[in-house]
C-alpha positions as a Markdown table, in Angstrom:
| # | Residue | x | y | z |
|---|---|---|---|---|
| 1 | Unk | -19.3 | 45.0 | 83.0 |
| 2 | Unk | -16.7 | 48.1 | 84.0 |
| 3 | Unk | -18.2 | 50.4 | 86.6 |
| 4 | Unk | -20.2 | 52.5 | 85.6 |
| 5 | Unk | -20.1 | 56.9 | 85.4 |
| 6 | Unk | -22.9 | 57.0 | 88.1 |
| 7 | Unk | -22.4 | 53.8 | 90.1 |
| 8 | Unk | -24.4 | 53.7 | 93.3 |
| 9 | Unk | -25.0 | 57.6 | 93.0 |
| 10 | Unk | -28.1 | 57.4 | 90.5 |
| 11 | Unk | -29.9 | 54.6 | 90.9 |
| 12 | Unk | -32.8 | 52.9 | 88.6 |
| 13 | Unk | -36.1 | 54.5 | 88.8 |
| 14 | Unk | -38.0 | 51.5 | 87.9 |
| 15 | Unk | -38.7 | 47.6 | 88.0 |
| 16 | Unk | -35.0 | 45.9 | 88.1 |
| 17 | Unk | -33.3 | 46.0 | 84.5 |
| 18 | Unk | -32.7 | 41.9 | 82.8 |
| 19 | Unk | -29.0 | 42.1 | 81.7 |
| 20 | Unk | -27.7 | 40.1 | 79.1 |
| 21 | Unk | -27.9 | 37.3 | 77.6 |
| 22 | Unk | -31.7 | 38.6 | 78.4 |
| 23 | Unk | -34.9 | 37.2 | 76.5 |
| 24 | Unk | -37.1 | 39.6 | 78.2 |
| 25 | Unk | -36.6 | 43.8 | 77.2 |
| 26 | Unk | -34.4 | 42.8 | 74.3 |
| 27 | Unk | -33.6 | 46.4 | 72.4 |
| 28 | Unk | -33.2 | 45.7 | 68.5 |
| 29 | Unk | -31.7 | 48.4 | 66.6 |
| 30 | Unk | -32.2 | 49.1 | 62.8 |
| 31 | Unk | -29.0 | 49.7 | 61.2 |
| 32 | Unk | -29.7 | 50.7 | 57.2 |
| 33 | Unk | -25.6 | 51.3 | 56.0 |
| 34 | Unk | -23.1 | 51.7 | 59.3 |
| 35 | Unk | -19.5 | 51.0 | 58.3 |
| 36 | Unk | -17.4 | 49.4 | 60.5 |
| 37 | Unk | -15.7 | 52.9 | 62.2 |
| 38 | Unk | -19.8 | 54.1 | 63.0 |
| 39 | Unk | -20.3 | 50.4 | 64.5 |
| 40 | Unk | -17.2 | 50.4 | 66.8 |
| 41 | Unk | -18.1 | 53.6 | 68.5 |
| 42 | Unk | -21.5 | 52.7 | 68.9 |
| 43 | Unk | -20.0 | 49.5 | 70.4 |
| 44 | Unk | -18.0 | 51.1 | 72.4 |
| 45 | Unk | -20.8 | 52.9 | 74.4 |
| 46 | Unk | -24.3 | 50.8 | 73.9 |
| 47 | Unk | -22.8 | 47.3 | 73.0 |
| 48 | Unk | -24.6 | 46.0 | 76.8 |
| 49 | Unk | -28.3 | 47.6 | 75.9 |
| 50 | Unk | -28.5 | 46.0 | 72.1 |
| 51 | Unk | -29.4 | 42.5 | 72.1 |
| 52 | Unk | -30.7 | 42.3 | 68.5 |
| 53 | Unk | -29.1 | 44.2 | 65.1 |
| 54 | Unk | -31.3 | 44.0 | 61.9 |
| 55 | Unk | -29.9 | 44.7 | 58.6 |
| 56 | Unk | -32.6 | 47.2 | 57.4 |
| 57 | Unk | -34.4 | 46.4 | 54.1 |
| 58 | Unk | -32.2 | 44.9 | 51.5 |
| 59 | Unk | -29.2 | 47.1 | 52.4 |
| 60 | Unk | -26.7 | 44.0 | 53.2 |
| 61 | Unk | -26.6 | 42.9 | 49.6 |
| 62 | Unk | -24.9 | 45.8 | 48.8 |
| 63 | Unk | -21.9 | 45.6 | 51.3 |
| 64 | Unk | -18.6 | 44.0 | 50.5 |
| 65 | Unk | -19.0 | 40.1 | 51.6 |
| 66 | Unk | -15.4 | 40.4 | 53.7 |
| 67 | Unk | -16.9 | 44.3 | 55.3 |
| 68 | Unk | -19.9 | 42.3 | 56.1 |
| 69 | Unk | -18.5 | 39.3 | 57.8 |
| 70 | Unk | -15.8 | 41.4 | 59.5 |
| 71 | Unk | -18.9 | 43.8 | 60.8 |
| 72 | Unk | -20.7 | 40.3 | 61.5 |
| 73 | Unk | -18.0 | 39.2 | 64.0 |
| 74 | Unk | -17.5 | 42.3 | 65.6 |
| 75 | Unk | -21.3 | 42.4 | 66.6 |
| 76 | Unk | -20.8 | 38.4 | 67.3 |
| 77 | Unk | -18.3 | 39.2 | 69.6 |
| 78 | Unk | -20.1 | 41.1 | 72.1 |
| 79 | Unk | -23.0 | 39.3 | 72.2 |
| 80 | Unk | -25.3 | 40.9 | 69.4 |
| 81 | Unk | -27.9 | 38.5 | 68.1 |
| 82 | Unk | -28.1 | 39.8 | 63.8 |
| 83 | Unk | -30.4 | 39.2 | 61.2 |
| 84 | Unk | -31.1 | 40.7 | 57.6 |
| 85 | Unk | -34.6 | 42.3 | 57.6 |
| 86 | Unk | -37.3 | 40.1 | 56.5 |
| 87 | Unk | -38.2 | 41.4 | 53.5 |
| 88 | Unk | -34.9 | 40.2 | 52.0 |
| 89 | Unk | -36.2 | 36.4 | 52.9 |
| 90 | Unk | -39.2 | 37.7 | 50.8 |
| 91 | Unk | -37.3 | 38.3 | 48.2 |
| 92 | Unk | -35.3 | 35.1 | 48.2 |
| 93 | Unk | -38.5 | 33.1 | 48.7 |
| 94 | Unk | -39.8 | 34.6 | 45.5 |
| 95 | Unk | -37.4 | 32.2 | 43.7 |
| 96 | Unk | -37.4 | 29.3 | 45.9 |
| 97 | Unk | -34.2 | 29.9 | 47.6 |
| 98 | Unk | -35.4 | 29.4 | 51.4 |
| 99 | Unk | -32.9 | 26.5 | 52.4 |
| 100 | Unk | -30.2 | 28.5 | 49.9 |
| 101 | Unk | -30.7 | 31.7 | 51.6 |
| 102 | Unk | -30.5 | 30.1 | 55.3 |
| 103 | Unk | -27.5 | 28.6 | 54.4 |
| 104 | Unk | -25.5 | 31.2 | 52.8 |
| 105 | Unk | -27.2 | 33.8 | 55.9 |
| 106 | Unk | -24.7 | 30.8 | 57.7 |
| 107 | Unk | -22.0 | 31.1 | 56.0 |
| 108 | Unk | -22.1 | 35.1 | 56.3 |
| 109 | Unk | -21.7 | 35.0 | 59.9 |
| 110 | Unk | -25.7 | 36.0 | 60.5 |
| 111 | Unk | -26.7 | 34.2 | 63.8 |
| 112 | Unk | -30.3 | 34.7 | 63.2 |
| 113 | Unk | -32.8 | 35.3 | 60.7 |
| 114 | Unk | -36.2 | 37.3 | 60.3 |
| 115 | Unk | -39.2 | 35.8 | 59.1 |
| 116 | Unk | -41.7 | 37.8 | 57.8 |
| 117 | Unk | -44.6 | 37.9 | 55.3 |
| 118 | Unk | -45.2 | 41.8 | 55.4 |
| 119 | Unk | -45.5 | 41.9 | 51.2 |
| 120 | Unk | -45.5 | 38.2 | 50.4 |
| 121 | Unk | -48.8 | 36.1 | 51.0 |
| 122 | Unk | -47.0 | 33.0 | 51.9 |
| 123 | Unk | -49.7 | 30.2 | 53.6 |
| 124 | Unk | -49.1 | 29.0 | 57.4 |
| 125 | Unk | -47.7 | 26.0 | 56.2 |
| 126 | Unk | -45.0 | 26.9 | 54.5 |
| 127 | Unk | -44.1 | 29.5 | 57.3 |
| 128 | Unk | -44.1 | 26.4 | 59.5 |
| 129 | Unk | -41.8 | 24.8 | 57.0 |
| 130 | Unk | -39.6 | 28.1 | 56.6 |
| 131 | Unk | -38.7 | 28.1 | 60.6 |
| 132 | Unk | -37.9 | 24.4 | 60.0 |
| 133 | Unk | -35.2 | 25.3 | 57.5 |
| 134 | Unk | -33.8 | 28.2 | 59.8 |
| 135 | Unk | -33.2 | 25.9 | 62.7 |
| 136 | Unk | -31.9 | 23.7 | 60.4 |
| 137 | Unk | -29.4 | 25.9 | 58.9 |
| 138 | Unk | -28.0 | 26.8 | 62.6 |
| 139 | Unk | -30.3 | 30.0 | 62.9 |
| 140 | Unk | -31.9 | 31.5 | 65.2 |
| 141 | Unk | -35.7 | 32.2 | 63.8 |
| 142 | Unk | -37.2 | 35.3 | 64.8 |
| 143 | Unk | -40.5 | 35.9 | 63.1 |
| 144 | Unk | -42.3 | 39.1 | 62.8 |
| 145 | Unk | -46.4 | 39.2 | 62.1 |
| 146 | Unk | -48.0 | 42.1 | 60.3 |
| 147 | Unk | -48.3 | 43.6 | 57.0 |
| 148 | Unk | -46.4 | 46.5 | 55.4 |
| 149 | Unk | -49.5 | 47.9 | 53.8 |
| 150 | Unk | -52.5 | 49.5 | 55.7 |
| 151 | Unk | -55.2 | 48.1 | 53.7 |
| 152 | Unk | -53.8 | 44.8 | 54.7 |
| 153 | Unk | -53.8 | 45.0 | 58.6 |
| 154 | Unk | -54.7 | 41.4 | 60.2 |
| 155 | Unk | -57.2 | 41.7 | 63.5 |
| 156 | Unk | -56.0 | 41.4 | 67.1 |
| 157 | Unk | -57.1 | 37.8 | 67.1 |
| 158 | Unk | -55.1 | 37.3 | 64.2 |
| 159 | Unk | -51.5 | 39.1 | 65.6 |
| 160 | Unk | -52.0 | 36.7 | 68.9 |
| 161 | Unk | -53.1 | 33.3 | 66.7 |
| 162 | Unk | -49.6 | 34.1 | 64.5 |
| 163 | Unk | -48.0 | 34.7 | 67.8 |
| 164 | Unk | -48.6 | 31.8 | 69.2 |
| 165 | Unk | -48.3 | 29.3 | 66.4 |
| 166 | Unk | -45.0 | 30.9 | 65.7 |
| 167 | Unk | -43.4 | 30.4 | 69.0 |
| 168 | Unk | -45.0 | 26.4 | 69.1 |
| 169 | Unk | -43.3 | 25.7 | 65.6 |
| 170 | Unk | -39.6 | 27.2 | 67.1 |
| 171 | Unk | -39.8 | 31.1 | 66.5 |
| 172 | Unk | -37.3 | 32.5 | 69.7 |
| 173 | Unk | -39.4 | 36.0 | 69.6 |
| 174 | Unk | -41.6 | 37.6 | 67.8 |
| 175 | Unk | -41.7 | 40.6 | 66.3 |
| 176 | Unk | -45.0 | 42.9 | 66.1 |
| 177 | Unk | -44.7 | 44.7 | 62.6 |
| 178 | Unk | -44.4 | 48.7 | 63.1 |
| 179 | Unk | -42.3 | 49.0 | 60.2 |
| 180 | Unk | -39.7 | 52.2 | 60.2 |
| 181 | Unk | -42.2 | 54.9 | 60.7 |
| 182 | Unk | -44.0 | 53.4 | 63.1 |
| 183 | Unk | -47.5 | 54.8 | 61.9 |
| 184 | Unk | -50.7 | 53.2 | 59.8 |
| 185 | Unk | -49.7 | 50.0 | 60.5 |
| 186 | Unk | -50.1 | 47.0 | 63.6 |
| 187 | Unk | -51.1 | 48.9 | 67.1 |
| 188 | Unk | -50.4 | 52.1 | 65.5 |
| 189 | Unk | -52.8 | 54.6 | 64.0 |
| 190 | Unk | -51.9 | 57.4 | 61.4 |
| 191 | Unk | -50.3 | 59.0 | 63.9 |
| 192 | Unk | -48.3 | 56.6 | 65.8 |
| 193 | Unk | -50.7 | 56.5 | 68.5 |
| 194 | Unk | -51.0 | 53.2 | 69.9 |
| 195 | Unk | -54.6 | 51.8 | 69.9 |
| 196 | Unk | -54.1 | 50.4 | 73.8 |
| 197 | Unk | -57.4 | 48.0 | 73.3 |
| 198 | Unk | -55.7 | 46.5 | 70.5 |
| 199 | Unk | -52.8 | 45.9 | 72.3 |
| 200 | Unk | -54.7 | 44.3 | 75.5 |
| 201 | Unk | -56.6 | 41.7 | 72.9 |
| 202 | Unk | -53.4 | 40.1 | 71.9 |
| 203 | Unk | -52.0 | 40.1 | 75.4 |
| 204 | Unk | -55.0 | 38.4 | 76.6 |
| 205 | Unk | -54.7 | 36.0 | 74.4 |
| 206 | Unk | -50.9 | 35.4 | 74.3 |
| 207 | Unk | -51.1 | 35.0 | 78.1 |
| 208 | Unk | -47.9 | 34.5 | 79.3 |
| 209 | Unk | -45.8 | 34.7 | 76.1 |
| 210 | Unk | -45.5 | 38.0 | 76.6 |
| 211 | Unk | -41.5 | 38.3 | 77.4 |
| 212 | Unk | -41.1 | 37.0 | 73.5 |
| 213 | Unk | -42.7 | 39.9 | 71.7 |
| 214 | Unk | -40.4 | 42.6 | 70.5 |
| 215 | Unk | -42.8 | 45.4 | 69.3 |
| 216 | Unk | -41.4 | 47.9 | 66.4 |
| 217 | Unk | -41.7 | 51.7 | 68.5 |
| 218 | Unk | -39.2 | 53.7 | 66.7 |
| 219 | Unk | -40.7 | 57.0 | 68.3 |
| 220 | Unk | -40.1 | 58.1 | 71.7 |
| 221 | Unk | -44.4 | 58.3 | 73.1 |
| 222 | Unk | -44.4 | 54.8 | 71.6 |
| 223 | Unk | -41.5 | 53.2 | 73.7 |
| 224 | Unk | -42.6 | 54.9 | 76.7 |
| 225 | Unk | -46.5 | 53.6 | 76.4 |
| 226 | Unk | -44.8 | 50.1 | 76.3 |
| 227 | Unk | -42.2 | 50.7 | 78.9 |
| 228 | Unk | -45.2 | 51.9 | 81.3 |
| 229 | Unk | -47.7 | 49.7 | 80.2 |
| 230 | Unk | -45.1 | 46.4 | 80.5 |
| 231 | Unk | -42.3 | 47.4 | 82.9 |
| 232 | Unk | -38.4 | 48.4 | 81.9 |
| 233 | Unk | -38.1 | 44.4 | 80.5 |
| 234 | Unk | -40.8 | 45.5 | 76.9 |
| 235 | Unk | -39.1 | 44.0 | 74.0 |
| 236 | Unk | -38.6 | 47.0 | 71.4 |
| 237 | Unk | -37.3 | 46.9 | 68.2 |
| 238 | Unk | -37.0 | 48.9 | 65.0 |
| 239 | Unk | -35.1 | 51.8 | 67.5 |
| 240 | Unk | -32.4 | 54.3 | 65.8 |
| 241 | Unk | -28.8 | 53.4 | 66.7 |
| 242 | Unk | -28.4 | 56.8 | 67.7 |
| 243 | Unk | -31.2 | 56.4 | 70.3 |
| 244 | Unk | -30.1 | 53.3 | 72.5 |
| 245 | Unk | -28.9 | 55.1 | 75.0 |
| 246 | Unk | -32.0 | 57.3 | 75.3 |
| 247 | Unk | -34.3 | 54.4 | 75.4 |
| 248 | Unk | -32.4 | 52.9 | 78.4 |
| 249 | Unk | -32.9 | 56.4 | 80.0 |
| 250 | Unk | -36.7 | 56.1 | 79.2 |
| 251 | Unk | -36.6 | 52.2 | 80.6 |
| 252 | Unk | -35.0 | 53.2 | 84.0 |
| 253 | Unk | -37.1 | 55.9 | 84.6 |
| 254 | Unk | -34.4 | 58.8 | 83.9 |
| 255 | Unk | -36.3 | 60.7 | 81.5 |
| 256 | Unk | -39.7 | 63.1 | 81.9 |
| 257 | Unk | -41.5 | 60.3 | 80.1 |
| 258 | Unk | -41.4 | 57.8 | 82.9 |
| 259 | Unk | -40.0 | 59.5 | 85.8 |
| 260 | Unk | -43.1 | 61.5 | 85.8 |
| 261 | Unk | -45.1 | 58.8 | 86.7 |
| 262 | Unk | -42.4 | 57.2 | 89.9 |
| 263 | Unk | -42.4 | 60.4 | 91.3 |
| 264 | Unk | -46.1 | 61.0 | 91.9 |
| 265 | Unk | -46.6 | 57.7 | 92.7 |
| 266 | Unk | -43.3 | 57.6 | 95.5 |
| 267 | Unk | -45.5 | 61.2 | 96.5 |
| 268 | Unk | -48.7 | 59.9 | 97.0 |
| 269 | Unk | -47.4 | 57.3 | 99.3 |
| 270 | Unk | -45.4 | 59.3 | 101.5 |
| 271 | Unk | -42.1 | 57.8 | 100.1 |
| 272 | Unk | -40.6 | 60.9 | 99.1 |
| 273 | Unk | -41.1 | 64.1 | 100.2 |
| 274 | Unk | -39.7 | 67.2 | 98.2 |
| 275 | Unk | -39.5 | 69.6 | 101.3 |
| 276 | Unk | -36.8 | 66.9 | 103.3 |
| 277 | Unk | -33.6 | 67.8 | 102.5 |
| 278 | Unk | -30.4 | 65.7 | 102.8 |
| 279 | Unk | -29.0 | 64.8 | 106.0 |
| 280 | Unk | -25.7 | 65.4 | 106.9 |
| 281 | Unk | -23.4 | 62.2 | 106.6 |
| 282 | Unk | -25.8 | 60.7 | 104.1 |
| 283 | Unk | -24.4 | 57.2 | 102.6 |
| 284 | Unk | -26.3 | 57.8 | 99.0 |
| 285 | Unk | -28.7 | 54.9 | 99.4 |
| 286 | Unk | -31.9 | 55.1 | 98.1 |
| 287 | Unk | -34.3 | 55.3 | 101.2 |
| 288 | Unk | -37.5 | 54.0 | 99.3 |
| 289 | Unk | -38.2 | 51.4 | 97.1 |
| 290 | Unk | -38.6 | 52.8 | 93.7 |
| 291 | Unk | -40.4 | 48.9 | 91.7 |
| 292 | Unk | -43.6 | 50.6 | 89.8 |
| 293 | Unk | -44.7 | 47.2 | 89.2 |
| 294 | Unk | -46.1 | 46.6 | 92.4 |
């Protein structure tokens, strides 16, 4: 990685970042219809804080095959795990076509694929079976538990009992369902608050799986309640393209939202003290340790 603007001047505010390859903190972006000009500059400037890039919805099928596989290999390239959404799997299995649709997902130049039952009511076994036909295809299963509707929501119990079956049967992470608005649905209330009792049951019972959940936060409070509740590493997904950068600011403590709480902390305990000014001949090293984890 090229130096970067602020090397060694600003520093990170909080628990050390994982870089990539990373499985913990992975940052999945949503991308509904970027044409290859809108992915290269995005490239160009976030390509080392994306890990995962879901094809929102349905909206590959109605790319040109060559502008998709060109856009596939770009994102290939540097290191960018991609997926269609899982709803388009739903579709597919409507007519059967699991083991067609992993193959031809191949063949495209996906590298992974999202496994979902957010509108279908497909049984555990045959969830088991489609991981099974990802892996065998040369995928990369990521699954994602939840339902779309918020009549349907599954318990706590039930999130972490998905969770864990999913990762046993092959599933590399799991995805907690948020959908795009990230409200009514999963940890979320109408709102978008998240319901933080709901979120300790499934850790307790996920224990220490925790590092393969990718929750779907696409609004600010949300990514900073997961960032402070589970360190700079919390796996977030469904986050706007336009926002990557932002959300690394949020992770490493450079924003209001988490900064806040380093600084009163590094107050109370004497590490920082806003009346000392800087010495003359100062060598720019941090002179506290700044890891809120502790």
């Amino acid at each position: 990685m090229a130096e970067l603007a602020w090397e060694n001047i600003i520093t990170n505010q909080r628990d050390s970042r994982e870089n990539k390859p990373r499985k913990a903190g992975c940052t999945m972006v949503m991308d509904v219809g970027k044409g290859m000009y809108e992915t290269e500059s995005i490239l160009q400037v976030c390509a080392n804080y994306i890990d995962h890039w879901k094809f929102g919805f349905g909206t590959s099928v109605f790319m040109d095959k060559a502008l998709l596989q060109e856009k596939l290999q770009l994102l290939a390239a540097h290191n960018i795990l991609t997926f269609p959404g899982g709803t388009l799997l739903e579709v597919a299995l409507l007519t059967q076509h699991c083991r067609v649709y992993m193959t031809h997902a191949k063949e495209l130049g996906f590298s992974a694929v999202e496994i979902s039952d957010g509108t279908l009511p497909i049984p555990r076994f045959r969830r088991k079976r489609i991981i099974d036909c990802a892996l065998n295809a040369g995928l990369i299963p990521i699954t994602e538990v939840g339902k779309k509707d918020p009549k349907r929501q599954p318990t706590p119990e039930q999130i972490a009992e998905e969770v864990l079956e999913d990762l046993d049967w092959g599933a590399a992470w799991v995805i907690i369902e948020g959908r795009e608005s990230g409200q009514g649905v999963g940890v979320f209330d109408d709102s978008g608050n998240v319901d933080n009792f709901e979120v300790d049951m499934i850790i307790d019972r996920i224990g220490d799986k925790l590092d393969s959940l990718i929750w779907e936060a696409p609004i600010k409070f949300q990514q900073a309640f997961f960032i402070e509740k589970f360190g700079a590493n919390a796996g977030l997904g469904n986050i706007p393209i336009d926002q990557v950068l932002a959300l690394e600011a949020l992770r490493n403590g450079l924003r209001f939202d988490t900064l806040n709480r380093v600084s009163g902390k590094l107050l109370r305990e004497g590490f920082w003290d806003p009346n000392q000014v800087e010495a003359n001949g100062a060598n720019n090293q941090p002179a506290h340790s700044t890891d809120t984890t502790r």
